[in-house]
N, C-alpha and C positions, 0 to 999 in steps of 0.2 A: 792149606794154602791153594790146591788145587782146584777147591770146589770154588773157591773164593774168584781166584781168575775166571775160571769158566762161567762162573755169574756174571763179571762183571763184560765178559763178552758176548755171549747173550745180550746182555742187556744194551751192549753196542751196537750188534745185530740188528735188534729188533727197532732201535729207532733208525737206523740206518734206510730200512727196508720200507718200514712205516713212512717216512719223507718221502720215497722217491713215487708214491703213487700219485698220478694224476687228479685232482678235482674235477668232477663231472658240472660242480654248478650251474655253472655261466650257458652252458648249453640248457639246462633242465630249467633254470629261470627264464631265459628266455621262449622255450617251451610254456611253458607254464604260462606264461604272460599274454601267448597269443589265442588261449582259448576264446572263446564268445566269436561274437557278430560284429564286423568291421563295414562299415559304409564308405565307398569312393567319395571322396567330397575335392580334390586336385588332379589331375593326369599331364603330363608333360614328355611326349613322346617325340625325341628328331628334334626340327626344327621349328615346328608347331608350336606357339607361343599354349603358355599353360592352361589346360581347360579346367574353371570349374563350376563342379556338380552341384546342385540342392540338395535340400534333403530329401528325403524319400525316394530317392532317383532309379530306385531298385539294382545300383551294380553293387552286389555284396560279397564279401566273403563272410563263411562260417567257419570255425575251427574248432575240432574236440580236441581229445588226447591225441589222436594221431590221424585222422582224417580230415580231411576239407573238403567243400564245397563252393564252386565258384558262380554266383548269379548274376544275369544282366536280362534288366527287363523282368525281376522276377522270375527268369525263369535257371533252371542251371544247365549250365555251359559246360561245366568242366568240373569233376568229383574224383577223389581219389584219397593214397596216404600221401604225408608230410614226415620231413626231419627238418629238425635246423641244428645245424653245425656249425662248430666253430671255425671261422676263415675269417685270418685279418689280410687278406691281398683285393681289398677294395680299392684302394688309389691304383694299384696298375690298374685292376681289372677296368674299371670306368672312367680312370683318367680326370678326376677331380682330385683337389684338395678336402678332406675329408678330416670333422672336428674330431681329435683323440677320442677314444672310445666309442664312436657312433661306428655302426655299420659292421662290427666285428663279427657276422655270426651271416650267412646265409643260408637260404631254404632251398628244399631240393622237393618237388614235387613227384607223386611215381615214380618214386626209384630212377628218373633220369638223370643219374648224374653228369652224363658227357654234352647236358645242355647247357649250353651259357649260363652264366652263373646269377644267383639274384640273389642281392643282399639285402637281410632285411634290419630296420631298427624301431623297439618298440618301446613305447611308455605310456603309460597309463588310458593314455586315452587317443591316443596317435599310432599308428602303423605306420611306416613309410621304408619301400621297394627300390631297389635301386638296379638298374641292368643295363648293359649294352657300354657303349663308348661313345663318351659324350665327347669328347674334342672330332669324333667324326658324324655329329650330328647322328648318332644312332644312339643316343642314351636314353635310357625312360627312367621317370621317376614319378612311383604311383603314389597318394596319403592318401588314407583309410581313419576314420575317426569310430572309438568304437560308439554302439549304439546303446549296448546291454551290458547288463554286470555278468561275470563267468558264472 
């Protein structure tokens, strides 16, 4: 009768334990999602009505597993690592009304975490950035279309 209870604790145990671990997905898909070659093709910075790009316009980003590269003019500006994390504090952070599920994850470039924050949202063939506070005319929101398959 002993062994019996002790099994059947264990066996409470171990699902007990097993539930309470976090899922890494939603970060690592979205990882995963931004590898390749993104092309600026919208920019809407302040109060600057939205500006946009052609193709070929040379402002690029690149992303591997964990590095980026930022181009303008072909040439690169700005190179370094990436994470993106999970963060759903977009509506304070920028002060928009934001559609459920979009924007839940921001990017941290070099290890700068203490820099304003930027949030990204990705699908298949769209990139799109989100930063600053837009009810005080400081928001920016960057689209990127990719170019390449990963």
């Amino acid at each position: 009768m002993k062994v019996f209870v002790s099994i059947i604790i264990a066996c409470m145990l171990s699902i007990i334990l097993n539930s309470c671990q976090k899922p890494a997905a939603k970060t690592l898909s979205s990882k995963n999602r931004i590898i390749g070659k993104w092309e600026l093709v919208q920019a809407q910075n302040g109060m600057t009505p939205t500006i946009s790009y052609p193709n070929n316009n040379g402002h690029l980003l690149v992303f591997s597993d964990s590095t980026f590269e930022q181009y303008e003019g072909n040439q690169v500006i700005k190179k370094g690592n990436y994470v993106i994390l999970v963060d759903t504090t977009v509506i304070k952070e920028v002060g928009l009304e934001i559609e459920k599920g979009k924007f839940t994850n921001r990017i941290v470039y070099n290890n700068e975490y203490a820099a304003p924050k930027t949030f990204v949202h990705i699908s298949e063939s769209e990139l799109t950035f989100l930063s600053g506070f837009f009810p005080l005319d400081s928001g920016s929101k960057m689209v990127y279309k990719r170019i390449d398959d990963k």
